[in-house]
N, C-alpha and C positions, 0 to 999 in steps of 0.2 A: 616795381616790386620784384623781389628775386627768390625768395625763401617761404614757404609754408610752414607753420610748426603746428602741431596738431593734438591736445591729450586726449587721454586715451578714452577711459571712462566716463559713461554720457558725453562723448564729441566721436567718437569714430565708431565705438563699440557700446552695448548696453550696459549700464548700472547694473542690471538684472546680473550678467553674467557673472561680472566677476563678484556681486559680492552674494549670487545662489551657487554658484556652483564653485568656483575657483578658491574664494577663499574655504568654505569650510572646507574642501580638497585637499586644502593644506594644515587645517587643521588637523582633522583628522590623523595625517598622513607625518607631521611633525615629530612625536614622539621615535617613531621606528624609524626613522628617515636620520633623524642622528647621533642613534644608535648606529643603523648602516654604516653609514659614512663616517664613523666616529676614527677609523683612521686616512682621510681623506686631507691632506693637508690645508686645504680652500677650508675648509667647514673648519676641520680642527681650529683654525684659525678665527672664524669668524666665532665658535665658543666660546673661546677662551676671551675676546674678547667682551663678548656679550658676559658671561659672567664676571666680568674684573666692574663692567660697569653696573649688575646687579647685585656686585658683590656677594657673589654664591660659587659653591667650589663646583670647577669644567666637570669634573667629573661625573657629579651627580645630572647625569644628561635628563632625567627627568622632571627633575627642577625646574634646568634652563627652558626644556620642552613646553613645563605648564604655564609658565614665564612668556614664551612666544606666544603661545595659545590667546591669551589673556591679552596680548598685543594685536592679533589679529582680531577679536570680540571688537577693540577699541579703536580697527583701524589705524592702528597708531603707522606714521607715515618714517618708520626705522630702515637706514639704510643696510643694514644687516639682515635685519628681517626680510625685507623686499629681497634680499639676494638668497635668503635661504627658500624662498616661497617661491623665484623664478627654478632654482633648479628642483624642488617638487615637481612644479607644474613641468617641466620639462618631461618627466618622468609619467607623468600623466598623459603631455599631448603625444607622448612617442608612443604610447601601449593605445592611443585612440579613445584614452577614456573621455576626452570632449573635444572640443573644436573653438577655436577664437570667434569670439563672435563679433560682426562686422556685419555696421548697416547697410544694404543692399545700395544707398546713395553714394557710399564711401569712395570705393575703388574706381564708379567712371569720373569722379569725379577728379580724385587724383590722375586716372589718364590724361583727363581735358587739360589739368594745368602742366604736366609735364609735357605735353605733346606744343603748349605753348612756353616751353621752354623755365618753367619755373620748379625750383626744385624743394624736395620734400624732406622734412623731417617731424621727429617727435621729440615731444618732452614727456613724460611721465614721472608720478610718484614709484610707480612700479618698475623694475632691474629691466637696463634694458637687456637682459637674457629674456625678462618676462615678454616685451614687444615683442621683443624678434619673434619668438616663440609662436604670439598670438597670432601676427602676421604668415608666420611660416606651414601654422596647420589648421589654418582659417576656414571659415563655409566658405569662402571664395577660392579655396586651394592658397597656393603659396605666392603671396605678392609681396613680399619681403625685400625684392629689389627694386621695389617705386621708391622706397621709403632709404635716405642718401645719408641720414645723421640719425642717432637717438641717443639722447640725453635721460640722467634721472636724476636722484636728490644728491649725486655726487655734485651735481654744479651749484647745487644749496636748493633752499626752500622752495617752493612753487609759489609762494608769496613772497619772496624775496626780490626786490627789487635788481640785485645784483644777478642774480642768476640768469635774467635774460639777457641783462650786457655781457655775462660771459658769453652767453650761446651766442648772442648777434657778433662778437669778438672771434670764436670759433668759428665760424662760418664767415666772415671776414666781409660785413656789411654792411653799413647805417642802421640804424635799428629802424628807420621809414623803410627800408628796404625789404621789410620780414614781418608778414601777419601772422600773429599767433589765434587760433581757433579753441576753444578750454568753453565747457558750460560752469562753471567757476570763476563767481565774478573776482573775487580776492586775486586772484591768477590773472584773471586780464588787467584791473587794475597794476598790480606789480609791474605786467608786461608795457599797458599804458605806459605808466613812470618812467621805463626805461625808455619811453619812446618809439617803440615799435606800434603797429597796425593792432587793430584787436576787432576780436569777435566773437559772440557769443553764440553757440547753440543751445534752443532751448527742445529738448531732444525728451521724450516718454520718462514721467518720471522724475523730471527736471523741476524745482519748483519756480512760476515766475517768481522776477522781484525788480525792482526801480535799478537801475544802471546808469552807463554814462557811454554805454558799448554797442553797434550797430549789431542788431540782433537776426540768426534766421532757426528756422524748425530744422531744415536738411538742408543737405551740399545740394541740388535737384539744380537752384537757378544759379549757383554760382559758376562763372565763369561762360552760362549756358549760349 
């Protein structure tokens, strides 16, 4: 085995955070944020896009704004949205309005397999501006360079089948070669399918349910 991949929510970090404190952050923070940025080329762009596909005119920025709003309530899993809601939070983690939250099992654990030579990445629904981010102004401080790859719904669905033969592809492995870790059975099945390693955490919050995936509570005995 050579690769870890890890998501984020319920597997590394809590449910709780991101969706008590992060997302509504962004909610919140959405309407005036692009207005702000409304001549920002990156955002301009991602606008103007988002409104052709809800067919509403860019300009009316508080449209598109109640529009996002209304996506985040729904978690809806938008590769636009996640990128407008990593650079919020950016904006957020840099003034110290919160901190990434990360279970106290996470980071030695990551030590233990790197120091036995196995390298780490992530997959999430959320931009990886948002990881990095999370990793970067974390309760653990910045551990942002354990972490070697992060993927997000550019590579397609988190239930897509394909999207982990991309990643096992980019990282250039056997997909036996790379465990994926997700408390999302749909996620490990896809990864299953494509052949890779799977695992499930069933982490605070988590609800059980019947699987086909070697299951643990925290990182504590693996690799121990």
């Amino acid at each position: 085995m050579e690769w870890l991949l890890f998501d984020v929510e319920g597997t590394i970090g809590s449910l709780a955070f991101v969706r008590a404190e992060l997302f509504p952050y962004a909610r919140r923070a959405m309407p005036g944020f692009l207005r702000q940025h409304a001549g920002s080329p990156e955002v301009h762009a991602i606008v103007e896009r988002l409104a052709e596909e809800i067919r509403m005119d860019p300009s009316n920025v508080d449209a598109v704004a109640a529009t996002l709003q209304r996506w985040i309530d729904e978690d809806r899993k938008h590769t636009d949205l996640k990128e407008l809601q990593g650079m919020i939070w950016e904006e957020g983690f840099r003034k110290g309005a919160f901190r990434g939250h990360l279970y106290p099992d996470v980071v030695p654990f990551w030590n233990r397999a790197r120091s036995r030579g196995l390298r780490l990445a992530i997959y999430s629904s959320g931009s990886v501006l948002a990881q990095q981010l999370l990793l970067k102004f974390s309760v653990e401080g910045d551990v942002s360079s354990l972490i070697e790859r992060n993927y997000d719904t550019r590579v397609g669905s988190k239930s897509d089948v394909g999207s982990y033969r991309r990643i096992v592809e980019d990282v250039s492995v056997p997909p036996s070669e790379a465990l994926f870790y997700s408390d999302t059975v749909s996620e490990l099945d896809a990864a299953l399918s494509a052949g890779m390693r799977t695992c499930r955490l069933l982490r605070p919050g988590v609800q059980p349910t019947e699987h086909r995936h070697h299951e643990i509570t925290d990182f504590t005995s693996e690799l121990a």
